[in-house]
N, C-alpha and C positions, 0 to 999 in steps of 0.2 A: 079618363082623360077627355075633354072636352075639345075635339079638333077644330078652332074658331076659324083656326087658317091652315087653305090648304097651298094656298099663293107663296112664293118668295119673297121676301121682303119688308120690313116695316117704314123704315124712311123712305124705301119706292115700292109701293106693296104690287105687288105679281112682276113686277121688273128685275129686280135681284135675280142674275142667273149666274154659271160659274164664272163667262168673262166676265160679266162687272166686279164679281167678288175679287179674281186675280189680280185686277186691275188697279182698286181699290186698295189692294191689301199692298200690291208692289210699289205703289205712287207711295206710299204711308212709310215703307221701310226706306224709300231711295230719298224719301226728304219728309222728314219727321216734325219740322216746322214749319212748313206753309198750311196753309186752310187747306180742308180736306176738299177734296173734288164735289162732297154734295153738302159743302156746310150748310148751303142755303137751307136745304131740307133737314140740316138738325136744329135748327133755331125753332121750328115749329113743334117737333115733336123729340125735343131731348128729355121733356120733363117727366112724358110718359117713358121714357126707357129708365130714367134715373128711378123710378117710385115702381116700379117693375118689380115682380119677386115671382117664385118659382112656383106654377101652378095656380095662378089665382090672376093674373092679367098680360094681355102681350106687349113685350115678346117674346114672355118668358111662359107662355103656358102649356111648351109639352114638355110636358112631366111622364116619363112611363113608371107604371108601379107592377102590372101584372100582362101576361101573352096578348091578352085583349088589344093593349094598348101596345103593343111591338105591330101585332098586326096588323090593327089602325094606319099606323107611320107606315109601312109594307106597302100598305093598298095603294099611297101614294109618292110613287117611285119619285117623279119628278123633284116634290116637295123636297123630299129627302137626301137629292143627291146637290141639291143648292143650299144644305145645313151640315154644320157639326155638329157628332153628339157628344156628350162629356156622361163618363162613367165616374158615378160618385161612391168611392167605398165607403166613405164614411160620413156621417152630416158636419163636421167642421175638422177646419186642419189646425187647429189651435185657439189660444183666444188671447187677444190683444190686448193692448192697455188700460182699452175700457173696460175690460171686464165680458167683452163681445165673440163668441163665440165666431172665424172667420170661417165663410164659407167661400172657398176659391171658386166653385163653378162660376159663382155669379159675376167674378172678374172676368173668365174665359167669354160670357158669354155676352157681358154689357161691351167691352173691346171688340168683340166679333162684328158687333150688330153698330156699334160706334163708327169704325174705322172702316168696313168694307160692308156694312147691310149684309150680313150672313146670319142666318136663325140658327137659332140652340137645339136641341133636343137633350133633355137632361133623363139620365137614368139614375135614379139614385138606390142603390144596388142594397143598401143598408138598411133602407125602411119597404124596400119591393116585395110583393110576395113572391113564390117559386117562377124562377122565368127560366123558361127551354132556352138553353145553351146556345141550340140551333140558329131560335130564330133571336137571338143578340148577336153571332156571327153575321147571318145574311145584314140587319142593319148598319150592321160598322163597313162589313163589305160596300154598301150600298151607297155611302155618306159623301161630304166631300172631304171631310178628315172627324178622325173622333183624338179624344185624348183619356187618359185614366188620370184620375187626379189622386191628390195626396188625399190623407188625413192623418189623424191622432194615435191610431193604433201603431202597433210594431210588430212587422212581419217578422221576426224572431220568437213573437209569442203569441199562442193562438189564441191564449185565455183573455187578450186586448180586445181581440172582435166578439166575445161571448154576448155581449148586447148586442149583439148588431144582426139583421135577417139575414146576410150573406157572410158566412165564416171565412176566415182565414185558408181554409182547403179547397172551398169552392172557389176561391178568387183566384188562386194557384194555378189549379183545372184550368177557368175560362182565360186563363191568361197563356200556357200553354195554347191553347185552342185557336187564340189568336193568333201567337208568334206562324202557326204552319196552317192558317188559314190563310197568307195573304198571296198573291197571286198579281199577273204583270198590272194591273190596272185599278188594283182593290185602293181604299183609300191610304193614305197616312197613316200615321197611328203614334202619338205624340205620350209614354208615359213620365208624368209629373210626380217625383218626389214618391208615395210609397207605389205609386206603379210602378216608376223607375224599379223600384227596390223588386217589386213582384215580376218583372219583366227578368232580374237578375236570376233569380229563384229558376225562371221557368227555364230559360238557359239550361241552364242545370241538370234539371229534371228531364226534358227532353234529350239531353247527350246520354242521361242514365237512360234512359227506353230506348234513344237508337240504337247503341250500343248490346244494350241485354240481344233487341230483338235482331240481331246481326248473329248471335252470336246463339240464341235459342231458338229461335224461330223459321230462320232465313232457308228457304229449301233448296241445295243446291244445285239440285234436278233444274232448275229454271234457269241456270246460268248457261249459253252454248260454248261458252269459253272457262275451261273449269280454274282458271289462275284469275278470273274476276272475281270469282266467290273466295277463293283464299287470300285475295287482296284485301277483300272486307272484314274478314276475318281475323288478322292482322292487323289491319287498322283498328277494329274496334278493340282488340287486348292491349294498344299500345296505347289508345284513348283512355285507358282504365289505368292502366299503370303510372300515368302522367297524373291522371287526376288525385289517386289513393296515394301521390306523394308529396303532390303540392300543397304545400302550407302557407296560412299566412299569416303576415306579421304587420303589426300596429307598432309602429316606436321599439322598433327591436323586440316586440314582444310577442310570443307566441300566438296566435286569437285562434286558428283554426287547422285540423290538422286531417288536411284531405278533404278531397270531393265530400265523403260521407259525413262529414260534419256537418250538424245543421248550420254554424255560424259561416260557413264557406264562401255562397254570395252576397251575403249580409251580417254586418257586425258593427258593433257601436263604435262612434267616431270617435279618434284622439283626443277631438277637440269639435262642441257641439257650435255648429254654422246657424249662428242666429244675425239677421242683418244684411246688409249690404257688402255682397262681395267678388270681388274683377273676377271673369274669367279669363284662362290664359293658356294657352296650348300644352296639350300634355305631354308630361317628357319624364325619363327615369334613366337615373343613373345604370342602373344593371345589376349595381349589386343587391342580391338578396342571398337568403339561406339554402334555398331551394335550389339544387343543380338545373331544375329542367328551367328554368325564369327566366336568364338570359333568351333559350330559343324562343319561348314564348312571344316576349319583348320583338325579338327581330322581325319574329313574323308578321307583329301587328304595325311592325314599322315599314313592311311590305305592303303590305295589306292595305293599310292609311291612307297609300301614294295613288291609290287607285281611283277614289273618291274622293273629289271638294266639296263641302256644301255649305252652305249660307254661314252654316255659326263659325266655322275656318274663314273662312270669308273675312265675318266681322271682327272677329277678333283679331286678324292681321290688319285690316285695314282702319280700323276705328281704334281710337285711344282712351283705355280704361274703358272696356265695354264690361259693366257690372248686373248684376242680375241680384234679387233680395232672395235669400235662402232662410228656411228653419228646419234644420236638420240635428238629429240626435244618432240616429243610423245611416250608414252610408253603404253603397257595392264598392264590394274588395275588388282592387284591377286586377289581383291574382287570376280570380274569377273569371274577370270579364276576358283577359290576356287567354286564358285556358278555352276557356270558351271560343273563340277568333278563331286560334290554334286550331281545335278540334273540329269546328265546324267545317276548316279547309280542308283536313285532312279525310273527313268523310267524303265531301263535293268530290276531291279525289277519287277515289275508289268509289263509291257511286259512281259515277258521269260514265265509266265503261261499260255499265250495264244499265243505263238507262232505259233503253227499251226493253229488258225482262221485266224489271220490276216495274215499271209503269204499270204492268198489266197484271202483277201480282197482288198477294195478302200484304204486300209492306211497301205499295205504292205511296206511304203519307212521307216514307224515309227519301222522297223528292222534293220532298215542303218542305226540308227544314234550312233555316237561313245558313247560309252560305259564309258569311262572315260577321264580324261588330268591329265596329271602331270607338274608342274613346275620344271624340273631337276634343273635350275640354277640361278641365280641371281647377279644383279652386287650394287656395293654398292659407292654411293657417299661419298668424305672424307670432314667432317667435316673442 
């Protein structure tokens, strides 16, 4: 990678810092029709951002392919904490009417650098050689938000990414990695479409490893109060027995049956979301098959009340707020509801022995998120 710029900024080069970016980006969503605050400066250089492409001119030219090039971004903190970076699994999310293979970074990042002068950093995970784990955590820690973008494959099958440099089980991995890497101050971390989906997975996967290691590992020599350790203990067999019975159902129809199913946080849609379609606040009647769904439900309807944020926001406030989807798999709310559920339920029983295991071998069972919300939902028309 050829670092041409180590400045912030292309329409204000070395000026672009976080406040302007916030500024920029909040002036743009609280009024979406007036001239941007530095139109002046894209009349001069829009034509270089339009003809722009990934690794060959700015301000599109950091590309990471291999550790060298993590480093590189590493050595220069500042740079990196006035950019996003965009994790690509795959090189296109589909291909459009032209026959044009689309690549979404380049939307995330011509928008970015449009609307608030914020620089890219592109990883494109697909065609990169072997890249340490570590230091693509420290980066995204570092950033001013990253995002994991869609693509073509489907995380239901692993034989989809077999061309691809980065498999289906490594993205798994570093997406776990993610979820209990984040910390009070870490960036953002926005997954789009099969991140969403690999973000669902990791859920999962991590309640399966809290729970084992709760229940095989946890020494309860560490505990000074010995009804904290049997609290954990308790919780994590009640977290299994919830999971190993929850199923779920598409159109009244069976898809997935228990946590241990692979289809469990990802299953193919009733009906594939191709186009333009409203978001609108998530809601469920109650009924399903599964006894424990109901509490699930309630809890995420507790749970919900605690956090507002932006897309609650607009969706109340704004009329027909639509977003363009291409979707063929989707996360099951079973899933997600189970997940919420489960994660309070540990936060629980943790949080009494917080200071043992801080300082123990299972200090990462502190990382793990706390709760999930389903802000939104899109609905098929009959």
């Amino acid at each position: 990678m050829n670092l041409s710029r180590t400045d912030s900024g292309f329409f204000r080069p070395g000026k672009s810092n976080l406040s302007s970016i916030q500024t920029l980006l909040g002036d743009f969503i609280n009024d979406r029709d007036s001239p941007s605050l530095i139109w002046k400066l894209h009349e001069n250089k829009i034509e270089g951002l339009s003809n722009s492409s990934w690794g060959k001119s700015e301000p599109l030219e950091k590309v990471v392919i291999d550790n060298d090039d993590l480093v590189k971004i590493l050595n220069h903190p500042k740079m990196l904490k006035n950019s996003i970076c965009i994790i690509e699994p795959a090189e296109h999310v589909g291909t459009n009417l032209a026959g044009e293979d689309v690549r979404a970074s380049s939307n995330i990042a011509y928008l970015s650098q449009f609307i608030a002068d914020c620089d890219s950093i592109l990883i494109p995970l697909w065609c990169s050689k072997e890249l340490d784990h570590s230091l693509i955590i420290d980066l995204l820690n570092g950033c001013l938000a990253y995002f994991i973008e869609g693509g073509y494959p489907s995380v239901k099958d692993h034989k989809t990414f077999y061309n691809l440099n980065f498999g289906l089980n490594e993205l798994q991995i570093l997406n776990e990695r993610m979820l209990i890497s984040r910390e009070l101050k870490t960036a953002p971390g926005i997954f789009i479409c099969l991140g969403h989906q690999l973000a669902a997975q990791a859920h999962i996967k991590l309640l399966k490893k809290a729970t084992q290691e709760v229940l095989k590992k946890l020494d309860p020599d560490i505990f000074s109060i010995s009804s904290h350790y049997q609290n954990l203990i308790e919780t994590s067999k009640r977290i299994i027995s919830v999971g190993e019975n929850l199923n779920v159902y598409k159109d009244n129809k069976l898809v997935a049956k228990g946590w241990k199913d692979p289809l469990f946080a990802v299953a193919l849609n009733e009906v594939p979301e191709v186009g333009q379609v409203e978001l609108q606040h998530y809601s469920h009647t109650g009924d399903h098959p599964s006894s424990d769904f109901q509490k699930l439900l309630m809890y995420h309807d507790l749970s919900s009340e605690l956090d507002i944020g932006i897309i609650e926001q607009s969706i109340t406030y704004e009329k027909n707020l639509n977003i363009v989807m291409f979707h063929s798999d989707e996360v099951n709310e079973e899933a997600i509801l189970f997940s919420n559920w489960a994660y309070g339920e540990l936060r629980n029983a943790l949080f009494p022995a917080r200071k043992e295991l801080s300082v123990s071998e299972n200090a990462w069972l502190l990382k793990l998120p706390t709760s999930i919300e389903i802000v939104c939902s899109t609905f098929a028309e009959d």
